[in-house]
py3Dmol code that shows the C-alpha trace and the ligand (Angstrom):
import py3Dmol

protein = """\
ATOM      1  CA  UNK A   1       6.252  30.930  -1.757  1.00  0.00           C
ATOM      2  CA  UNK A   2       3.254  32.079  -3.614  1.00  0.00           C
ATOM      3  CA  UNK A   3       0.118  29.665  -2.690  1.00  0.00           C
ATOM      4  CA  UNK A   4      -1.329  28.270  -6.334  1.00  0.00           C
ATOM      5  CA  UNK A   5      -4.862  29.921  -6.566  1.00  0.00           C
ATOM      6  CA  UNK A   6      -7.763  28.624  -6.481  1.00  0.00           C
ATOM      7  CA  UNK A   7      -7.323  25.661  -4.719  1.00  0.00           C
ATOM      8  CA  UNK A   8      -8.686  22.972  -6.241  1.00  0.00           C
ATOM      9  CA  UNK A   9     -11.076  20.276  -4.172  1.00  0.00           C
ATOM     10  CA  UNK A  10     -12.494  17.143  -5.022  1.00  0.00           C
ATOM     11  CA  UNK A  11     -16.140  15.807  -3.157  1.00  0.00           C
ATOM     12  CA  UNK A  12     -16.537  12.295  -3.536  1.00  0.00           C
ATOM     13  CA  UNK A  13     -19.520  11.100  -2.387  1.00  0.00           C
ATOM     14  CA  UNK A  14     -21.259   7.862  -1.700  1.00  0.00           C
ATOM     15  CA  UNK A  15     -22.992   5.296   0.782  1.00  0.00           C
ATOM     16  CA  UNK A  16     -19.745   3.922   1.322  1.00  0.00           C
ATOM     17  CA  UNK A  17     -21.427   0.888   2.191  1.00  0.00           C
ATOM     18  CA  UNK A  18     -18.434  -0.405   2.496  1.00  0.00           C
ATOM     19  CA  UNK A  19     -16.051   1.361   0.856  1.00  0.00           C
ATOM     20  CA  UNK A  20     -13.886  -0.629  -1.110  1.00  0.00           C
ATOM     21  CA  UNK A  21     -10.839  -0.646  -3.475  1.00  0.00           C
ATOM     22  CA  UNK A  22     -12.136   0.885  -6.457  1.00  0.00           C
ATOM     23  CA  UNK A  23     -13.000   3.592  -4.344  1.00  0.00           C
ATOM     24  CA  UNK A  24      -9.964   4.171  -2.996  1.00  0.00           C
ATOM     25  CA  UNK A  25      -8.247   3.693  -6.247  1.00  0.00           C
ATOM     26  CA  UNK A  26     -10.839   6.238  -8.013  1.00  0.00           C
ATOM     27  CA  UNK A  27      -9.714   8.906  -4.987  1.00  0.00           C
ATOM     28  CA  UNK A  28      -5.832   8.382  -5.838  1.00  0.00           C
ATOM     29  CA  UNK A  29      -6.890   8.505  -9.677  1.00  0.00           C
ATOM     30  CA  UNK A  30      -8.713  11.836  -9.271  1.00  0.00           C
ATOM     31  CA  UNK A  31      -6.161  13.032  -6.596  1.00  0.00           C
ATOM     32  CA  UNK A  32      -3.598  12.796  -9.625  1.00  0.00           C
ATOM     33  CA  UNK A  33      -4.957  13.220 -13.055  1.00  0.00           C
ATOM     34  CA  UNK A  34      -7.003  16.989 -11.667  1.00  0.00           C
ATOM     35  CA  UNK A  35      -3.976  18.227  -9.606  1.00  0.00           C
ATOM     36  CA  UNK A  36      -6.502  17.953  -6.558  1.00  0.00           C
ATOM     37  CA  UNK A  37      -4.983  19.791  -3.390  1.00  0.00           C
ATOM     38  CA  UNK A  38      -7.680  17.800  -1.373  1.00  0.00           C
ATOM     39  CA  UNK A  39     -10.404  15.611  -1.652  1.00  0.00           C
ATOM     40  CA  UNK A  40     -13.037  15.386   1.194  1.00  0.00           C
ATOM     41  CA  UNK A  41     -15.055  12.057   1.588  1.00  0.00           C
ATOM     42  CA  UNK A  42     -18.523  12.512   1.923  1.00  0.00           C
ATOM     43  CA  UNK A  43     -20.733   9.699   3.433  1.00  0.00           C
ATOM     44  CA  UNK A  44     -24.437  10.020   2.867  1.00  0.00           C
ATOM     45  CA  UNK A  45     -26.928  10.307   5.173  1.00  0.00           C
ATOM     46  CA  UNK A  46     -30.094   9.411   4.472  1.00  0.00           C
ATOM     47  CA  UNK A  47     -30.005   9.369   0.328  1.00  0.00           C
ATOM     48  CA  UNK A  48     -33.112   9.777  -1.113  1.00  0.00           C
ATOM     49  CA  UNK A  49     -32.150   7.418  -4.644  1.00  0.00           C
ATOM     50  CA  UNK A  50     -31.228   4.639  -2.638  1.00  0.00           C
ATOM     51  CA  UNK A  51     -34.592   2.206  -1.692  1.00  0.00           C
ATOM     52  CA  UNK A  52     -32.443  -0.535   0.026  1.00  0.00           C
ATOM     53  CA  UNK A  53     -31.431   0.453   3.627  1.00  0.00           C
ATOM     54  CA  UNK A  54     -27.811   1.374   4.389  1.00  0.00           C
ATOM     55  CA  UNK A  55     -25.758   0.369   7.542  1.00  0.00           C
ATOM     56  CA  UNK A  56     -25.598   3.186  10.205  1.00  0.00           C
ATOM     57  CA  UNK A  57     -24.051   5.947   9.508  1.00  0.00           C
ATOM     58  CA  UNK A  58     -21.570   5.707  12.272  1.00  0.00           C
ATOM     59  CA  UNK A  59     -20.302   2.292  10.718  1.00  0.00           C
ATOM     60  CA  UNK A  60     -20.006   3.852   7.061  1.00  0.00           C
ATOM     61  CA  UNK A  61     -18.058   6.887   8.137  1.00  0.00           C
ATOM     62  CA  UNK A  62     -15.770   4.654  10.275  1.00  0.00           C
ATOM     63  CA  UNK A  63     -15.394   2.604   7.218  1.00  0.00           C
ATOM     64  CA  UNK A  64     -14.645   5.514   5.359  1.00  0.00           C
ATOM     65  CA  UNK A  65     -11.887   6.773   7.686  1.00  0.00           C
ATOM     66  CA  UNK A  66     -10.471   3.327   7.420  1.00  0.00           C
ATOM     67  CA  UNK A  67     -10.247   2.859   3.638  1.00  0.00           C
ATOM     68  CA  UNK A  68      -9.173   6.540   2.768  1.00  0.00           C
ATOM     69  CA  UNK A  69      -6.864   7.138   5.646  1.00  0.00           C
ATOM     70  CA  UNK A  70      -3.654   6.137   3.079  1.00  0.00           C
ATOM     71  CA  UNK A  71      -4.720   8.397   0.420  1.00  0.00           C
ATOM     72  CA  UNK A  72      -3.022  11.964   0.568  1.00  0.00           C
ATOM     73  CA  UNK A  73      -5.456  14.824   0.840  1.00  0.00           C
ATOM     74  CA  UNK A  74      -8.168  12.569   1.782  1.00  0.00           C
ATOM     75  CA  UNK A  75     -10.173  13.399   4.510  1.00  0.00           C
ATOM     76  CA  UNK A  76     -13.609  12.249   5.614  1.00  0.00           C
ATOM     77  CA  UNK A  77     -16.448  14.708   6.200  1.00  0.00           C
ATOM     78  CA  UNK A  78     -19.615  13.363   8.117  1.00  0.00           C
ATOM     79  CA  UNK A  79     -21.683  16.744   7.505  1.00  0.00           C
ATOM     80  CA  UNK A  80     -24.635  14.799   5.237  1.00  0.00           C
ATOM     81  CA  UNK A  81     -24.720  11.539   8.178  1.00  0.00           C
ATOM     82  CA  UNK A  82     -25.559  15.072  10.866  1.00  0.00           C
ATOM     83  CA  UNK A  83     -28.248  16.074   8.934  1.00  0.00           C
ATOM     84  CA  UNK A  84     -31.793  14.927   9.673  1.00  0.00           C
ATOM     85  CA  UNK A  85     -34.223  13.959   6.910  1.00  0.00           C
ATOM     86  CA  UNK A  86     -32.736  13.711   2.998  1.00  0.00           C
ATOM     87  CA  UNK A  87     -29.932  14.537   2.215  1.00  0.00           C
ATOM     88  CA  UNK A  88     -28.789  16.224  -0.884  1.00  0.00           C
ATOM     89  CA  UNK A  89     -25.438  16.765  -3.216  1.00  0.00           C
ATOM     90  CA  UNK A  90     -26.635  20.330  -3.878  1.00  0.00           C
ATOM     91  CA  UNK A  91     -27.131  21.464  -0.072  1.00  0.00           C
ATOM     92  CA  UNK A  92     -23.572  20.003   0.539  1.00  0.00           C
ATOM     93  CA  UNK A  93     -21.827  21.534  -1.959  1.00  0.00           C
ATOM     94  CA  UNK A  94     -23.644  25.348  -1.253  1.00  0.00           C
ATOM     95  CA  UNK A  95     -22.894  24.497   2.074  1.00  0.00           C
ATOM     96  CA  UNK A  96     -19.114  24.260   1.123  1.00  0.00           C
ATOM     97  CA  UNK A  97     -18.945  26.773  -1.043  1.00  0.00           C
ATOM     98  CA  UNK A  98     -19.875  29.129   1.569  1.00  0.00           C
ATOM     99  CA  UNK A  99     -17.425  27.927   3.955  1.00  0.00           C
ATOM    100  CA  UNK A 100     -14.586  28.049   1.340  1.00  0.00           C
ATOM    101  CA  UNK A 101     -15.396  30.856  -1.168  1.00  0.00           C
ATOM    102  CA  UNK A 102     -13.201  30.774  -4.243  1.00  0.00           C
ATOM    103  CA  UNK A 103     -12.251  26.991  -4.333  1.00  0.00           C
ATOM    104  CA  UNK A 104     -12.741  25.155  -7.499  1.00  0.00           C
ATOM    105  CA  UNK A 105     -14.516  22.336  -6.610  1.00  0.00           C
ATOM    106  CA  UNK A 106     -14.960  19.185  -8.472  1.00  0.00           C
ATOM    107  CA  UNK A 107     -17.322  16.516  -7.494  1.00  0.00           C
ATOM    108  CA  UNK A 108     -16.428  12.969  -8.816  1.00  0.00           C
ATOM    109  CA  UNK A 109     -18.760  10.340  -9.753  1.00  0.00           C
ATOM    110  CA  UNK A 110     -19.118   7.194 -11.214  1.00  0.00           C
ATOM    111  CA  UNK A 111     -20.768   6.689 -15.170  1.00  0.00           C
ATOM    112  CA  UNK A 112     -23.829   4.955 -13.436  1.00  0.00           C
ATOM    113  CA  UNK A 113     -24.590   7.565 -11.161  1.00  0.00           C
ATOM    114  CA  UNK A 114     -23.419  10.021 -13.895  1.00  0.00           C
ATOM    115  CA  UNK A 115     -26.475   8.896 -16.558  1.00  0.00           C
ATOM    116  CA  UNK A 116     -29.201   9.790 -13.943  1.00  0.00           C
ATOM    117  CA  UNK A 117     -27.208  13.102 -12.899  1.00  0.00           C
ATOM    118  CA  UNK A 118     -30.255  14.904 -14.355  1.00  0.00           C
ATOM    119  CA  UNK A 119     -32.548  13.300 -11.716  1.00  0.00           C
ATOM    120  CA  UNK A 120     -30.945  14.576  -8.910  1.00  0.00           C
ATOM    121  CA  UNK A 121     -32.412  17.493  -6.810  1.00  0.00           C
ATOM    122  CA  UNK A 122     -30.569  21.036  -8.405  1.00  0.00           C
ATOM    123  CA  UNK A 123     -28.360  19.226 -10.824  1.00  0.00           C
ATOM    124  CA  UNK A 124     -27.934  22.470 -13.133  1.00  0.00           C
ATOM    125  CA  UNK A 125     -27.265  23.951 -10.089  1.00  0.00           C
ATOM    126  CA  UNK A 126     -24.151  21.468  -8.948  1.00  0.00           C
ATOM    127  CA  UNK A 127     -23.065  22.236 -12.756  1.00  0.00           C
ATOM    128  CA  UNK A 128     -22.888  25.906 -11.827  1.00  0.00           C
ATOM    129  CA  UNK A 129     -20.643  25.037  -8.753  1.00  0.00           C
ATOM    130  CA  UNK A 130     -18.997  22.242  -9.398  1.00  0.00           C
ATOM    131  CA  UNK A 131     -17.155  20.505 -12.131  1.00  0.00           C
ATOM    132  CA  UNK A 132     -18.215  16.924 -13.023  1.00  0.00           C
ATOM    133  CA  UNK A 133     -15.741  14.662 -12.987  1.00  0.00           C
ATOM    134  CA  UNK A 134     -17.555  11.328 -14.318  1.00  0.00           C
ATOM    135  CA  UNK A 135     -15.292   8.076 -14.096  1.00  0.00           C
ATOM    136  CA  UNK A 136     -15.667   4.943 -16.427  1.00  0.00           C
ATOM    137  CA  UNK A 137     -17.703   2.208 -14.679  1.00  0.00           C
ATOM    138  CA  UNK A 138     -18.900  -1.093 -16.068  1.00  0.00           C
ATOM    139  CA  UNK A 139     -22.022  -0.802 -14.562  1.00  0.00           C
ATOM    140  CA  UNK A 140     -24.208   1.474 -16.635  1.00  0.00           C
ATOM    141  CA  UNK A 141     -28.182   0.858 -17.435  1.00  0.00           C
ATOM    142  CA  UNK A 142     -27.759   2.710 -20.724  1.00  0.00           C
ATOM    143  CA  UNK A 143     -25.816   1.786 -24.006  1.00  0.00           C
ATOM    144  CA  UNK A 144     -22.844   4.217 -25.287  1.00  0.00           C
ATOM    145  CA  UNK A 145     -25.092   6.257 -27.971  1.00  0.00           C
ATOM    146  CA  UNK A 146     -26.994   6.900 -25.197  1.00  0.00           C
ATOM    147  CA  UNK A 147     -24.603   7.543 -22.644  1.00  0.00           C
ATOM    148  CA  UNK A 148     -22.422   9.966 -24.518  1.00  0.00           C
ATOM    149  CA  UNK A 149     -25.762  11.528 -25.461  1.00  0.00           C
ATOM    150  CA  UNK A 150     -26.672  12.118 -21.951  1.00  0.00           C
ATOM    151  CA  UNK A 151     -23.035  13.559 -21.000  1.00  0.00           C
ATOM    152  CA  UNK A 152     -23.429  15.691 -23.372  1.00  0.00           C
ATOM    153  CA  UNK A 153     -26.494  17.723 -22.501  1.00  0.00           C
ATOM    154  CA  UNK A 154     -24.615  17.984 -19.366  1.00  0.00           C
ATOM    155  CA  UNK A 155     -21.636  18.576 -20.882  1.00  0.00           C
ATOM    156  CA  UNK A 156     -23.812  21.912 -22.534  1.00  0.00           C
ATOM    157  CA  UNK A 157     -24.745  22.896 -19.015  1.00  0.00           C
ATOM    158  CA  UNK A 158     -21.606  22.952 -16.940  1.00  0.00           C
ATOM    159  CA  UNK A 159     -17.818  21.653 -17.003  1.00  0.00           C
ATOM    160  CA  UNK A 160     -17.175  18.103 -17.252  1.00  0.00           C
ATOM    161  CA  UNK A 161     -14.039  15.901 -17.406  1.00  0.00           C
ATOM    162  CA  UNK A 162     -14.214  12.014 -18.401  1.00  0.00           C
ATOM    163  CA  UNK A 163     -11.878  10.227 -15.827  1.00  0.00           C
ATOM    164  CA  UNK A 164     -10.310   7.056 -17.784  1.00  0.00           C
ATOM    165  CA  UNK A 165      -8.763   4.704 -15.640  1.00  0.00           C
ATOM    166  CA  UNK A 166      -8.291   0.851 -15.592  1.00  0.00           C
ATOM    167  CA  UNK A 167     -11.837  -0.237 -15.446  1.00  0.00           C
ATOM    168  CA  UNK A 168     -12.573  -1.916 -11.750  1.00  0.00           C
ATOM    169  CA  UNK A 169     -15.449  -4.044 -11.956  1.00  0.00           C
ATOM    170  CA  UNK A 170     -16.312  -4.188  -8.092  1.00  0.00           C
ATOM    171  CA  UNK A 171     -19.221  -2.516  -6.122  1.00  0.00           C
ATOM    172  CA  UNK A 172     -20.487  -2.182  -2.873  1.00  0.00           C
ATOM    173  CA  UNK A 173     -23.347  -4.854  -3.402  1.00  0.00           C
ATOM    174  CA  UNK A 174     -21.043  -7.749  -4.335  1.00  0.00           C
ATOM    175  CA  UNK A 175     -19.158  -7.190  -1.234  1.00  0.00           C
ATOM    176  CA  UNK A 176     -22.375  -7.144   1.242  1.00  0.00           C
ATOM    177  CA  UNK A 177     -23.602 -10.615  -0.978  1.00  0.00           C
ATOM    178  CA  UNK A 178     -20.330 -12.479  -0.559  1.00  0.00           C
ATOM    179  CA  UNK A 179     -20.551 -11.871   3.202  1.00  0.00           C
ATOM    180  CA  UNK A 180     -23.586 -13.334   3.327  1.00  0.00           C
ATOM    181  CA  UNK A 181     -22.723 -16.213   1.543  1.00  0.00           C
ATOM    182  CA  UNK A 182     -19.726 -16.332   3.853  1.00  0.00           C
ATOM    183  CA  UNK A 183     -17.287 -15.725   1.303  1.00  0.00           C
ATOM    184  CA  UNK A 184     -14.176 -14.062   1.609  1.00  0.00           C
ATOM    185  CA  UNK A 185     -13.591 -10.187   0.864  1.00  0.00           C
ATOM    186  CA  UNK A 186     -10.178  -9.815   1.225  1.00  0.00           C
ATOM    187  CA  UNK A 187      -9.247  -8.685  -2.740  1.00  0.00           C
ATOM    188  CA  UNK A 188     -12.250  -5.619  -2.436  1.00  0.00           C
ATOM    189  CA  UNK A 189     -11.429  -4.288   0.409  1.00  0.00           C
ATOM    190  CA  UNK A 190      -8.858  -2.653   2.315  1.00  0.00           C
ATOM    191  CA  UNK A 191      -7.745  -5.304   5.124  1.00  0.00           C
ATOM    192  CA  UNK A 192      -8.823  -2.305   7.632  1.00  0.00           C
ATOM    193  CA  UNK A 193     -12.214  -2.229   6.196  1.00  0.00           C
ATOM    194  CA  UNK A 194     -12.218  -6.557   6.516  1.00  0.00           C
ATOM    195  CA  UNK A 195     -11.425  -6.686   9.984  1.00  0.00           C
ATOM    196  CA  UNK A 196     -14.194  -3.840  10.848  1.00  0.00           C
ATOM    197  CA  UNK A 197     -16.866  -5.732   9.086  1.00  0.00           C
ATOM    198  CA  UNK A 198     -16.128  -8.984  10.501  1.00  0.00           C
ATOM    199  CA  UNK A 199     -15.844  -6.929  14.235  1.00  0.00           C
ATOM    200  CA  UNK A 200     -18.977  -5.456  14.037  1.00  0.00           C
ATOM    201  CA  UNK A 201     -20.864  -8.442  12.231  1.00  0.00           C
ATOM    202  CA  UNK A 202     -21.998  -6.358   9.110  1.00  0.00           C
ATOM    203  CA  UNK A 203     -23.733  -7.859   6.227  1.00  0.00           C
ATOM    204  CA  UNK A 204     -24.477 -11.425   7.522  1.00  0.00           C
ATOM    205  CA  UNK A 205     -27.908 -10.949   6.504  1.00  0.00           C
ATOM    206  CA  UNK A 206     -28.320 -10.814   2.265  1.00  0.00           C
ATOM    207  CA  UNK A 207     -30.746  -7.878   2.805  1.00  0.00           C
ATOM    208  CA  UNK A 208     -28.547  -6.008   5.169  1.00  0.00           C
TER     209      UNK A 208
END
"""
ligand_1 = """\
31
ATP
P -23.697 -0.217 -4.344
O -23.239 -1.500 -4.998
O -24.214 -0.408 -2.949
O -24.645 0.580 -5.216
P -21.242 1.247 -5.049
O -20.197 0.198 -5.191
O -21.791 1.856 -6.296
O -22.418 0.714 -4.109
P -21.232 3.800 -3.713
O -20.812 4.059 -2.304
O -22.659 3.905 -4.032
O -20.635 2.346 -4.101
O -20.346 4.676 -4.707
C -19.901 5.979 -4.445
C -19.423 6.573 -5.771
O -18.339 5.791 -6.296
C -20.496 6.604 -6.863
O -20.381 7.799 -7.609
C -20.152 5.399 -7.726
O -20.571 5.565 -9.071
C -18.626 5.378 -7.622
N -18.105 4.021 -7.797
C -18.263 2.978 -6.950
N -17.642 1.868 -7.426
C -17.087 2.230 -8.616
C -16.335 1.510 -9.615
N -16.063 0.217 -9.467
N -15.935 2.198 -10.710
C -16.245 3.530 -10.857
N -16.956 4.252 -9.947
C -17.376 3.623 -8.852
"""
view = py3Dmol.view(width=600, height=400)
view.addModel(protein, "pdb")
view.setStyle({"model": 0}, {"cartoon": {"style": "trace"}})
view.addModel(ligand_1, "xyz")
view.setStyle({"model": 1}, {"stick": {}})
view.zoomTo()
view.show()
């Protein structure tokens, strides 16, 4: 049997703070629709964009490997939680590249992330690499002229593919809020990813 060539990878990145079903849906989405033979999980360490503080690292990646263990091809990668100091998309994905020369890689992200792609540290650079796969997200601090403006000066600089998909309206922050308020979390996350957070007493505080 002749192997298909290149292989085709997905990076999905993210605090993962918890991870949580749209997450896991976006994975099998982008697992699917690209034909991905694998997609490798990426917590982040120390992310420079983020002012809030994230939960230890240890605690997101163990998340992670919870609420991705189900998807095929999934696999968690802790690289950017063993680096000290910031930590950065463009170091990860050289970094990979390196390892597995002639891979096409993709590296998925949300719309709201997607509109301040240019803001992140090498971003023509990641275009050069990687192709952007940018899924729909309610959540987006710009209006569609200027959204679809914005994709396309990317869209100018590198590959890009709009990932449509039933719209999830969930995020990380609504989760850590309605533990706080001691309300239940059982339809966003994984019942896994539940039973960890309760364990380990995460996000009882509204500023954790
Ligand atoms: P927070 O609320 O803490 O900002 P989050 O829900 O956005 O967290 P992240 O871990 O920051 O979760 O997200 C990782 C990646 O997944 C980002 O690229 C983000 O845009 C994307 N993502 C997260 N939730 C969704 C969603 N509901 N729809 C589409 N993309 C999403």
């Amino acid at each position: 049997m002749t192997r298909r060539q290149p292989l085709r990878i997905g990076v999905f990145g993210g605090a993962f703070d918890p991870p949580h079903r749209a997450h896991e849906a976006l994975a099998r989405a982008a697992i699917h629709r690209l034909a991905l033979d694998a997609l490798r999980v990426i917590p982040t360490g120390q992310a420079w964009h983020r002012p809030a503080r994230t939960s230890a690292a240890a605690h997101r990646v163990a998340m992670a490997q919870l609420a991705f263990a189900s998807v095929p091809g999934a696999q968690v990668d802790d690289r950017e939680t063993r680096r000290t100091g910031a930590s950065y998309t463009v170091d990860t994905l050289r970094e990979l590249q390196a390892e597995e020369p002639g891979v096409h890689w993709f590296l998925l992200i949300g719309e709201d992330q997607a509109v301040a792609f240019r803001h992140w540290r090498g971003w023509a650079e990641i275009l050069q690499i990687a192709t952007l796969v940018i899924a729909e997200r309610d959540q987006n601090t710009l209006g569609t002229a200027e959204k679809e403006a914005e994709f396309a000066v990317l869209a100018r600089q590198g590959e890009l593919v709009r990932l449509q998909w039933p719209l999830q309206p969930l995020s990380a922050t609504t989760i850590r809020r309605r533990v706080a308020a001691g309300e239940g979390i059982d339809d966003l996350v994984l019942p896994s990813v539940a039973r960890y957070i309760e364990t380990n007493h995460l996000y009882h505080h509204a500023d954790d």
